[in-house]
Structures are given as C-alpha cells and as structure tokens.
N, CA, C and O atoms as a MOPAC input file, in Angstrom:
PM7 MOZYME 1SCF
protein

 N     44.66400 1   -45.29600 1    21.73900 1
 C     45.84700 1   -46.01600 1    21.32600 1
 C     45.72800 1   -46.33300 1    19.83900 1
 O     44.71500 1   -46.93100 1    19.47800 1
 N     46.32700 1   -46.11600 1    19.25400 1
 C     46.82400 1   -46.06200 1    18.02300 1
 C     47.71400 1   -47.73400 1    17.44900 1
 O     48.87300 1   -48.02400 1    17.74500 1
 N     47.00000 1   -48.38200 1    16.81100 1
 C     48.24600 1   -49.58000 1    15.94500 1
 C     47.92200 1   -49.79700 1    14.68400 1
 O     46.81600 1   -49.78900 1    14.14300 1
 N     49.17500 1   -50.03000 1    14.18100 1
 C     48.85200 1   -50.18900 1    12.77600 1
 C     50.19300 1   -51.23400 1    12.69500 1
 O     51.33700 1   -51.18200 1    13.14800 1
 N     49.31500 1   -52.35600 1    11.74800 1
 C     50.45200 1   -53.18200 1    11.83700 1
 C     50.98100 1   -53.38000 1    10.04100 1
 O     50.07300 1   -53.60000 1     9.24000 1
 N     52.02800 1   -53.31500 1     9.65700 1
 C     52.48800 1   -53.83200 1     8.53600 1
 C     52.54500 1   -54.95700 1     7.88800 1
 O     53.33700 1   -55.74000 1     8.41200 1
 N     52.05300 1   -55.33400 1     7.00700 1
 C     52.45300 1   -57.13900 1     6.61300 1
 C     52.15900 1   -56.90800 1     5.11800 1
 O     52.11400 1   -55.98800 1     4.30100 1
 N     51.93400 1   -58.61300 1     5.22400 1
 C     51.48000 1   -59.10200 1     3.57100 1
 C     50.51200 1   -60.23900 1     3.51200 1
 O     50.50000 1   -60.99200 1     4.48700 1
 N     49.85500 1   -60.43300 1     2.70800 1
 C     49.25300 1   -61.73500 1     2.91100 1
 C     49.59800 1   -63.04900 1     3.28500 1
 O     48.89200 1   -63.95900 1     3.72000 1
 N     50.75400 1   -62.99600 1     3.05200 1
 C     51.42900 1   -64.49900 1     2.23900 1
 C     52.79200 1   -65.04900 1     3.89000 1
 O     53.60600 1   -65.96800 1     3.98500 1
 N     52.38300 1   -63.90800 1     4.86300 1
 C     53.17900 1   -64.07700 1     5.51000 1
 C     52.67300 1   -64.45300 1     6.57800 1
 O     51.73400 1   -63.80700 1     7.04000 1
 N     53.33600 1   -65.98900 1     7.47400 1
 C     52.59600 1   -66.82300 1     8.93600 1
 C     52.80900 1   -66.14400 1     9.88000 1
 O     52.20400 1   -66.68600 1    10.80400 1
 N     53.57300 1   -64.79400 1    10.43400 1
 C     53.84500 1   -64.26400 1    11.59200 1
 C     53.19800 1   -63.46000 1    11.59700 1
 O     52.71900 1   -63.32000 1    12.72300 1
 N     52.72500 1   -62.48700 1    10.65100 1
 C     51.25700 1   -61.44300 1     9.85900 1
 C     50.41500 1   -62.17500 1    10.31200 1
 O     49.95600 1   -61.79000 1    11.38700 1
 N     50.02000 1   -63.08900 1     9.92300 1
 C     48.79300 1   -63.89900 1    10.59200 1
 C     49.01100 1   -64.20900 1    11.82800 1
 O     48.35000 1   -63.46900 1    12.55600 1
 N     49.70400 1   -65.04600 1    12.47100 1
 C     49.41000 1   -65.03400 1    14.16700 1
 C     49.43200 1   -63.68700 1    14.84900 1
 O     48.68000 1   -63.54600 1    15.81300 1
 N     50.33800 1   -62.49100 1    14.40500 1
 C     49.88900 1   -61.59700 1    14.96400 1
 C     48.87300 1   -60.96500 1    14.53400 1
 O     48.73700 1   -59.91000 1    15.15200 1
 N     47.97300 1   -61.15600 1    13.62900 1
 C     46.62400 1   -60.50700 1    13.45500 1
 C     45.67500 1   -61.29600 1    14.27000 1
 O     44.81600 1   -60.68200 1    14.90300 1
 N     45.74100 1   -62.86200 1    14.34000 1
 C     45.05800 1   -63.25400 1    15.33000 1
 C     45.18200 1   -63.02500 1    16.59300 1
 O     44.15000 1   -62.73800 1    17.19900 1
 N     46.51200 1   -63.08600 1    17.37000 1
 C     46.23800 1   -62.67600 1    18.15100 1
 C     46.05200 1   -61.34100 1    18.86200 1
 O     45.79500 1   -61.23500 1    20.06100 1
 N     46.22200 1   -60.23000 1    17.92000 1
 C     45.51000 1   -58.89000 1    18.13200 1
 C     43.93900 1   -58.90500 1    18.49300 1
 O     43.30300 1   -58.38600 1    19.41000 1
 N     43.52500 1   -59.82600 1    17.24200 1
 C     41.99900 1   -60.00400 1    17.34900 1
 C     41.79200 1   -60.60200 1    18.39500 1
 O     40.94400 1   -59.96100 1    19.01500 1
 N     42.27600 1   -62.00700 1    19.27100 1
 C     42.01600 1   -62.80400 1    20.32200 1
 C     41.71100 1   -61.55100 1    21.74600 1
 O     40.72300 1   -61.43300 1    22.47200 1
 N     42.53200 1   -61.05700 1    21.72700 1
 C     42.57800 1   -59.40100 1    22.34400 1
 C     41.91900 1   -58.05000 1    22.55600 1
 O     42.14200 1   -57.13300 1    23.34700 1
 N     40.91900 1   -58.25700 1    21.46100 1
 C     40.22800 1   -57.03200 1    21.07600 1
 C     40.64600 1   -55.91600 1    20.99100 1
 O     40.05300 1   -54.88500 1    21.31000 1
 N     41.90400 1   -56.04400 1    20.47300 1
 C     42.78800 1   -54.68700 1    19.80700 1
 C     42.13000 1   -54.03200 1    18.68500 1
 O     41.78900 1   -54.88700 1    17.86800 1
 N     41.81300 1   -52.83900 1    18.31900 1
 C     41.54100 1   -52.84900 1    16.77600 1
 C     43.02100 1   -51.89200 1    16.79400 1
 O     43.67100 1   -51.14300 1    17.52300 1
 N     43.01700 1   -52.75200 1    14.90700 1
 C     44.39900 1   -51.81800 1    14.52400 1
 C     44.05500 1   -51.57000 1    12.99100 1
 O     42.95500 1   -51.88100 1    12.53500 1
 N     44.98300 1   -51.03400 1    12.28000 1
 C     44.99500 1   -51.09800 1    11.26700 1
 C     46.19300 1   -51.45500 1    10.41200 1
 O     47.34100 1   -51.01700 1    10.48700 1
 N     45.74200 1   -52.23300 1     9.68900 1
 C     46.48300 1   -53.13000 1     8.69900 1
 C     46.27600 1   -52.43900 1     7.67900 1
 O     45.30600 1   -51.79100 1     7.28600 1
 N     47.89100 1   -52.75900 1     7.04300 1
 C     48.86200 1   -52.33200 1     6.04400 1
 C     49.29200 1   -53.28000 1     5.32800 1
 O     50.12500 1   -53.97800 1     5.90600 1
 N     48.92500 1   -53.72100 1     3.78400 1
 C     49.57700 1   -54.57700 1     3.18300 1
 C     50.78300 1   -53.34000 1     2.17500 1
 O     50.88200 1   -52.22000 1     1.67300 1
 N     51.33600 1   -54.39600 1     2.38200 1
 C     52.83400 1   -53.14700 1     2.03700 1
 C     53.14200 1   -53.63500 1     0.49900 1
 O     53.83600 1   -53.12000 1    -0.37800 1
 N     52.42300 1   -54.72400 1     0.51700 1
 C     52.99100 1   -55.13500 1    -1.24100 1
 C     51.34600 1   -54.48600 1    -2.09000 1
 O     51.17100 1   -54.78500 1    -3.27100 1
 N     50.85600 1   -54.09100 1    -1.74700 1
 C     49.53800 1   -52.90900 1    -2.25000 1
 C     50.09400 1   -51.50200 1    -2.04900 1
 O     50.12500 1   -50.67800 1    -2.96200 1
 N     50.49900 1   -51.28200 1    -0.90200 1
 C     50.62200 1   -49.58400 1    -0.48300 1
 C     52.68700 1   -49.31800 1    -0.71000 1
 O     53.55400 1   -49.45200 1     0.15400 1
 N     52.82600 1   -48.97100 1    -2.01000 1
 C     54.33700 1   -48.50300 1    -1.94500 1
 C     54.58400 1   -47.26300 1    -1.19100 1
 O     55.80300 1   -47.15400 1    -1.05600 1
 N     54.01800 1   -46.37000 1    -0.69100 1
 C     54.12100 1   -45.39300 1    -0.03600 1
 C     53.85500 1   -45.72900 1     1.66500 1
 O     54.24600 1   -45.05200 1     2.61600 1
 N     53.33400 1   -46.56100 1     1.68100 1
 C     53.09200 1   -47.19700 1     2.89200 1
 C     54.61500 1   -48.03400 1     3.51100 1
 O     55.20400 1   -47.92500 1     4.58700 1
 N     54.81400 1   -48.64300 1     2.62900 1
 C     56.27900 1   -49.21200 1     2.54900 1
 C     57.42900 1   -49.25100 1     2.43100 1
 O     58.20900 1   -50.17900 1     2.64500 1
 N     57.68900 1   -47.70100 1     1.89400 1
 C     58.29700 1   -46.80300 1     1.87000 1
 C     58.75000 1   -46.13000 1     3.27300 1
 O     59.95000 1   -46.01300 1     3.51700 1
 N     57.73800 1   -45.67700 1     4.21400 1
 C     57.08900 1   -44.99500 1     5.26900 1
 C     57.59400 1   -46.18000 1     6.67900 1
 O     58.04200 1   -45.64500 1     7.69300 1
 N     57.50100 1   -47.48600 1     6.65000 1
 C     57.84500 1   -48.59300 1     7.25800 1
 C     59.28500 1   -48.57000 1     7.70200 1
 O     59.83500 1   -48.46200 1     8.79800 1
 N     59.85700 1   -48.76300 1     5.98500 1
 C     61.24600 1   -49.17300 1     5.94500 1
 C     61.97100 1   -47.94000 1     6.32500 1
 O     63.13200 1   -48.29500 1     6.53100 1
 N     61.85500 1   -46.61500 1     6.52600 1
 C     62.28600 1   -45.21700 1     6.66600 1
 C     62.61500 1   -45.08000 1     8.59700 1
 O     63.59700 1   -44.76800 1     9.27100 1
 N     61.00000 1   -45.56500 1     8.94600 1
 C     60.82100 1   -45.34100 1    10.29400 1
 C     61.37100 1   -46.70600 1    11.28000 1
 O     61.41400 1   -46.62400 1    12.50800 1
 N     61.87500 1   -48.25900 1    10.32700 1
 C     61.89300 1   -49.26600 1    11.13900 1
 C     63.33200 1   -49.49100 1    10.80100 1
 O     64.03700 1   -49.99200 1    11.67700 1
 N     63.85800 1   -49.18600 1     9.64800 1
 C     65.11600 1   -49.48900 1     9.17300 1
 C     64.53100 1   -51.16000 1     8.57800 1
 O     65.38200 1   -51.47100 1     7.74500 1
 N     63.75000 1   -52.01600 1     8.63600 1
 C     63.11700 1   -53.44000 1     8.34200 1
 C     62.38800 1   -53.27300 1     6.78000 1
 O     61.59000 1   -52.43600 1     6.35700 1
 N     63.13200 1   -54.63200 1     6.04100 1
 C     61.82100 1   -54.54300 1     4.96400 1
 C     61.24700 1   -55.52100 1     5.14400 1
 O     60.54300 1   -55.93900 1     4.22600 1
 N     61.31800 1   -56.19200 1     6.27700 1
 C     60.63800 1   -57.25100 1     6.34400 1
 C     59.54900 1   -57.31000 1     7.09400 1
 O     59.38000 1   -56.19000 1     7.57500 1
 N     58.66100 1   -58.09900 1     7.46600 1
 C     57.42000 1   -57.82800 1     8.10600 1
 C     56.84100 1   -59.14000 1     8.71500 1
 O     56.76300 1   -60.15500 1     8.02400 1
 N     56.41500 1   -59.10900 1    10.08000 1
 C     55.31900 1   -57.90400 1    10.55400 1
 C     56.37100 1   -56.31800 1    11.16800 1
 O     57.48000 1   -56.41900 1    11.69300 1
 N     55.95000 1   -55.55400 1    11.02000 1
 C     55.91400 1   -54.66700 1    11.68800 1
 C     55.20800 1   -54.00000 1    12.12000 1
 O     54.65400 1   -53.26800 1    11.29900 1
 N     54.76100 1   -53.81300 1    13.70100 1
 C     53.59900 1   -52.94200 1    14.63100 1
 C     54.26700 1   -51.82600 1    14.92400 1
 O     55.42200 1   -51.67800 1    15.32200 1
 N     53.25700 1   -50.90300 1    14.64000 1
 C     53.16100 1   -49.29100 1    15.45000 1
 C     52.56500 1   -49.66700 1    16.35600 1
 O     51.84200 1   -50.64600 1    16.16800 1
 N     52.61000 1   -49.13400 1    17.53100 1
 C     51.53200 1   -49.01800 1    18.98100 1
 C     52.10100 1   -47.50200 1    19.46000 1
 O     53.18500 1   -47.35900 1    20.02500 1
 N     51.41200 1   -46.67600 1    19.21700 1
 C     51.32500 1   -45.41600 1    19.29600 1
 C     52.50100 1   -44.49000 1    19.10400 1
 O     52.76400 1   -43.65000 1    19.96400 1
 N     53.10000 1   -44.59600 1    18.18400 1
 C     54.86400 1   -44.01700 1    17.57700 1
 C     55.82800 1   -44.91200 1    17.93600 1
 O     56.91300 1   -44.53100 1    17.49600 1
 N     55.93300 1   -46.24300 1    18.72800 1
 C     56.64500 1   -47.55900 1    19.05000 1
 C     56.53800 1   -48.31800 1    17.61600 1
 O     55.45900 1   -48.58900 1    17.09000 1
 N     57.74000 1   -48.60500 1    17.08900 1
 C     58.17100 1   -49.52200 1    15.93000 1
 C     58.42600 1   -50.76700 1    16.48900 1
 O     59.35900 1   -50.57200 1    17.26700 1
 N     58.08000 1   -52.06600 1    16.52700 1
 C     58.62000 1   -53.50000 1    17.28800 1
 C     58.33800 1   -54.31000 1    15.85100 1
 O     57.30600 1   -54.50600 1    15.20800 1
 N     59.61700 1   -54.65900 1    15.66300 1
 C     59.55400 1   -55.45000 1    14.44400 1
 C     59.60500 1   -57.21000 1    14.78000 1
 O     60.27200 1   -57.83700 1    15.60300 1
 N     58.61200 1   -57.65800 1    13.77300 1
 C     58.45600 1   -59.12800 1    14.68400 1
 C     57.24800 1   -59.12400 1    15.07800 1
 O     56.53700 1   -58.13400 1    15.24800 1
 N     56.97000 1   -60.27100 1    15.24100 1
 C     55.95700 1   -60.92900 1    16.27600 1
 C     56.43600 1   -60.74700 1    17.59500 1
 O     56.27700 1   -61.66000 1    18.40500 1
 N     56.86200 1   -59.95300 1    17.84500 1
 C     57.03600 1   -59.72200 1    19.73400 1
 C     56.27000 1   -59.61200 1    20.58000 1
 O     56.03000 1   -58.49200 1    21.03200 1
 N     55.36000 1   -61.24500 1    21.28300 1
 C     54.33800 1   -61.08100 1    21.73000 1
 C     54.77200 1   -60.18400 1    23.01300 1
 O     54.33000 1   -59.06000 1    23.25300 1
 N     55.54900 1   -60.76700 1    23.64900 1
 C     56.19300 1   -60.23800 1    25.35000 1
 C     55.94400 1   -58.53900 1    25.23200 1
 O     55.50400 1   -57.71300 1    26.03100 1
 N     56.44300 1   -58.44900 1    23.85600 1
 C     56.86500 1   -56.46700 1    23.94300 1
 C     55.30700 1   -55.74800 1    23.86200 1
 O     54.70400 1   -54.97800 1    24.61000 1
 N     55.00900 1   -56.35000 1    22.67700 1
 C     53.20200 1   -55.65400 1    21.70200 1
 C     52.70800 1   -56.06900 1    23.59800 1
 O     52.51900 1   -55.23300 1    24.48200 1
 N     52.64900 1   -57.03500 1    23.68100 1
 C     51.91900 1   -57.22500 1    25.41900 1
 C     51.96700 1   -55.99200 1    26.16800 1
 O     51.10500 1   -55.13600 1    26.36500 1
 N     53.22600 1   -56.09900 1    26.56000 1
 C     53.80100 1   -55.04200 1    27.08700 1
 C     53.26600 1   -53.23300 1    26.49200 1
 O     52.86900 1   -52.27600 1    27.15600 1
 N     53.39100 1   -53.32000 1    25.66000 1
 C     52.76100 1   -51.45400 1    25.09600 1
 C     51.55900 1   -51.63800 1    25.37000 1
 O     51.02500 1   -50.65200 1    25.87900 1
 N     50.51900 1   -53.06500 1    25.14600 1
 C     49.20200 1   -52.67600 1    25.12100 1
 C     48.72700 1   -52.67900 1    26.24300 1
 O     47.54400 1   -52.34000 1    26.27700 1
 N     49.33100 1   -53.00900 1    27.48700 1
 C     48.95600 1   -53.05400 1    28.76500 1
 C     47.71400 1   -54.67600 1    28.97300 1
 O     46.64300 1   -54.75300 1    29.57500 1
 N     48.40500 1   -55.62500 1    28.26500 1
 C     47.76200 1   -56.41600 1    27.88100 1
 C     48.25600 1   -58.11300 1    29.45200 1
 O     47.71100 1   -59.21300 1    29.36400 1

C-alpha cells in the first residue's frame, strides 16, 4: 500500500493527520508542497485542491483530514 500525504508545516490538520497515521503504524510519505513546486503542481492537477492535507492511499485522492474515509482505504 502506497500513501503519500501532501501538506505544509504550518498546517493543524497536516499534523493530526500525520499523527494519527503514525498512532497507526502507517508509513507514508510526506510531501511539503511549499518545498516541492512540482510536487504541487502534481496535487492540484490530480485533486483539483490547493489546499491541504491531501492523502494518496494507493491512486485514491481524499482531500481533508477524512478520518472515517483514510480508515476506511487502510482497512484500519
């Protein structure tokens, strides 16, 4: 399984969902989008969102902190 989540530093929903990925023992990979313009670019193309968080879970875009949904894909 594949995640990669989008954010920024500076953002509180980036953080609870990185914690609770971690609470989980998800590994994913994180994307700061105000470092990676091609990364962000790549986000806003595939989510229609410039805003963030945004999670991949294996070609699934869920923009938000959507614990119920990210639950839901990870079989969590």
């Amino acid at each position: 399984m594949i995640v990669k989540v989008y954010s920024t530093e500076f953002c509180p929903y980036c953080v609870a969902l990185k914690e609770f990925l971690h609470e989980n023992n998800i590994e994913f990979q994180e994307i700061d989008v105000t470092e990676n313009q091609k990364a962000q670019e790549e986000m806003i193309s595939r989510s229609g969102q410039m805003g963030v968080p945004v999670v991949e879970i294996d070609g699934e875009m869920i923009i938000g902190f959507d614990r119920e949904k990210i639950s839901q894909l990870l079989k969590l």
